[in-house]
C-alpha positions, 0 to 999 in steps of 0.5 A: 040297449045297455051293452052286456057285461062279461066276467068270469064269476058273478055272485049272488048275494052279498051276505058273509058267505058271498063275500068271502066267496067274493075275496076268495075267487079275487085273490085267486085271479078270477074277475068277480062281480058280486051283487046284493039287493041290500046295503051291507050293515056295518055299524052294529047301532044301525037299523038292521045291523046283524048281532049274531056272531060267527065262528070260524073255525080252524079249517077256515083260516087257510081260506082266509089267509088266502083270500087276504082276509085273516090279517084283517080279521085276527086283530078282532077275533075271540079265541074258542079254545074249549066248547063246554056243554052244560045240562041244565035240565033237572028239576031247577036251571042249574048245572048237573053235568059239565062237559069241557072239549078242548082243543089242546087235546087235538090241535096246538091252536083254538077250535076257531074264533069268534067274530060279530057278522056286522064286523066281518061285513065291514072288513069284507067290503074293505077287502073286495075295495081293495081287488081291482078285479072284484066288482061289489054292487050293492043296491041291485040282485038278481032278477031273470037267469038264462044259462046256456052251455058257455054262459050264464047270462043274469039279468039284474034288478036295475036292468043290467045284463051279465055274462058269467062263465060261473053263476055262484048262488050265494042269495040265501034260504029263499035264493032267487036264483035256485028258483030260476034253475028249478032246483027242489028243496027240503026244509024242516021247521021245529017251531022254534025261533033264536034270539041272538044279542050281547052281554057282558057278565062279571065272570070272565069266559076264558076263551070257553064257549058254553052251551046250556041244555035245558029244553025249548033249545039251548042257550049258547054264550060265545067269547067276544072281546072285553066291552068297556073293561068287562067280559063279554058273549054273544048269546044264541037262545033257542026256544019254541017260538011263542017262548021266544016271542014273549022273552023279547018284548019284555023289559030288560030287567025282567029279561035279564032276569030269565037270562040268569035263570037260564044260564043257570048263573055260570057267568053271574048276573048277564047285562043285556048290551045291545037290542034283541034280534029273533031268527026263525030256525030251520033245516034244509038241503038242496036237492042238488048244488049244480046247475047249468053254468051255476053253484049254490053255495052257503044257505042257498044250498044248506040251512042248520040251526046254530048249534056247533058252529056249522053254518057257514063253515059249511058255507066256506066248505063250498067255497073252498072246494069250487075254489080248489076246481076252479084252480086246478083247471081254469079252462073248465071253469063253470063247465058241466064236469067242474060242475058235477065233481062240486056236487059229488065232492060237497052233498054227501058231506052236507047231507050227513051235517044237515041230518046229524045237527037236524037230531042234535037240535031235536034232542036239545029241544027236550022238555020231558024229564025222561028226555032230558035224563036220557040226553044227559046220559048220552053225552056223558057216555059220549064224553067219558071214551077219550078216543070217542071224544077226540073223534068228535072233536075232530068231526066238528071241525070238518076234520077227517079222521087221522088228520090233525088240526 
């Protein structure tokens, strides 16, 4: 019979969100396996490389910059300095209103910056190769949990068992491991799907990352770098699933064609440059984070769709909040009362998030004119009371208010 491994913290799953987690937790002098079923996609090509891209924003570089993450990152990330929000939504695809939010307005540095996932897995994975004290294991997850007062004990898919004092969930929507604690979810399902892909256009986006309402969801053009001497985005494009569908099997020349209608022509004709991906959108929330000798964190906790940048700002939320407790009382680690005090600190604000994006999504999937009218008016009211504005801004970053960027 295998001898049982011991650690301070096992992690499981190997997405962006437990990865970093990994780092994060290694830096700090915690020993940390982290284990994923899957091989992480590094190479944006590849089958089952992941094309859609993720925004950190500015609370997010402390984090990394202590994880020793950002010095890896920096060289390749896309600033977003203004978030510009399109309606789109008269009688034909083209702009009615614009409205610019810049980050000048509250903070000397951009709203975050902009990074492919397939890029961040690469530069995370070297990261943890480089802390004698993580332990990456790809090719195994998650099979049975058994927690106990001082112990989680996880036994893994090829058989291994681990002792961890801190068993962090990091595995996803349909996290194993929030089933084997028993722990309720609520998910809401629109009826609505993402295709998330790369472009370059011929007008460049000037660090402007551009949110075009119509109905059936919007469709979000997000700074990269220049691609062989062009401009260059990401794109989300959120429609109602059988729209989705249909927009992904047809020709290229055809799709792009539906990509310039409905970007409404602001960065000129769109080149699709990479294959299409289709995710399914969703909400949802934990009942609660903690259990026994275990944290959910990251889309085991949370799910919104991709609108305004939150996921796995959340995600980091989590992380940087288990990691302050873990810090303040090393002794306590995974115990009942660190366990609590992450659930008190975290699901109230996870809570607000979920419900605020779950009726911003809502309202973006507006089809009727009178709907569509109504959205515009609102934003528009919204944008024109500076004070209002700056608030906003500041909200979206995870900023309280009186504090700066």
């Amino acid at each position: 019979m295998a001898r049982q491994e011991t650690t301070d913290i096992l992690i499981s799953g190997g997405g962006v969100a437990g990865l970093t987690a990994a780092a994060a937790f290694g830096a700090a002098g915690f020993s940390v396996i982290c284990v994923d079923p899957a091989q992480p996609v590094t190479d944006p090509a590849a089958d089952g490389a992941d094309l859609r891209t993720t925004a950190f924003l500015q609370p997010a570089r402390r984090l990394l910059q202590d994880a020793g993450l950002w010095e890896r990152l920096a060289p390749h990330a896309a600033a977003l300095q203004i978030m510009r929000i399109v309606d789109a939504g008269g009688e034909r695809p083209e702009p009615r209103h614009i409205n610019d939010f810049d980050a000048a307005e509250i903070s000397a540095d951009p709203f975050g910056w902009n990074f492919p996932n397939w890029l961040l897995r690469r530069e995370l994975t070297a990261r943890l190769a480089d802390l004698a004290n993580v332990s990456h294991r790809t090719g195994t997850g998650t099979a049975r949990v058994l927690t106990r007062d001082g112990e989680a004990i996880v036994t893994l898919t090829n058989g291994a068992a681990v002792s961890a004092r801190l068993l962090i969930a990091a595995d996803g929507r349909n996290s194993p491991v929030r089933d084997a604690l028993e722990i309720p979810v609520r998910t809401m399902r629109y009826g609505q799907k993402a295709l998330a892909f790369a472009v370059t256009h011929p007008v460049a986006h000037g660090n402007v990352s551009t949110e075009v309402h119509r109905s059936g969801g919007p469709f979000t053009l997000v700074p990269l770098p220049d691609r062989d001497g062009l401009p260059s985005s990401a794109v989300v494009w959120m429609e109602r699933g059988p729209e989705a569908a249909r927009l992904a099997a047809l020709p290229i020349a055809e799709f792009e064609a539906e990509m310039l209608a409905r970007s409404a022509g602001l960065y000129g004709p769109l080149t699709l440059v990479t294959r299409r991906s289709v995710w399914p959108i969703i909400s949802q929330i934990a009942a609660r984070l903690e259990g026994q000798r275990s944290a959910l964190i990251a889309e085991a906790a949370h799910v919104v769709p991709p609108i305004g940048a939150q996921g796995l700002n959340m995600s980091l939320g989590d992380i940087g909040c288990l990691l302050g407790l873990a810090r303040a009382a090393p002794a306590s680690l995974g115990d009942r009362t660190m366990l609590a005090a992450y659930h008190r600190r975290r699901w109230p604000e996870i809570k607000a998030r979920v419900t605020g994006i779950d009726l911003l999504n809502r309202a973006s999937m507006a089809g009727a004119p009178v709907l569509r009218d109504l959205r515009a008016r609102t934003l528009k009211c919204l944008y024109a009371v500076t004070p209002v504005r700056k608030t906003l801004m500041k909200a979206g970053l995870g900023l309280r208010p009186g504090q700066s960027g």
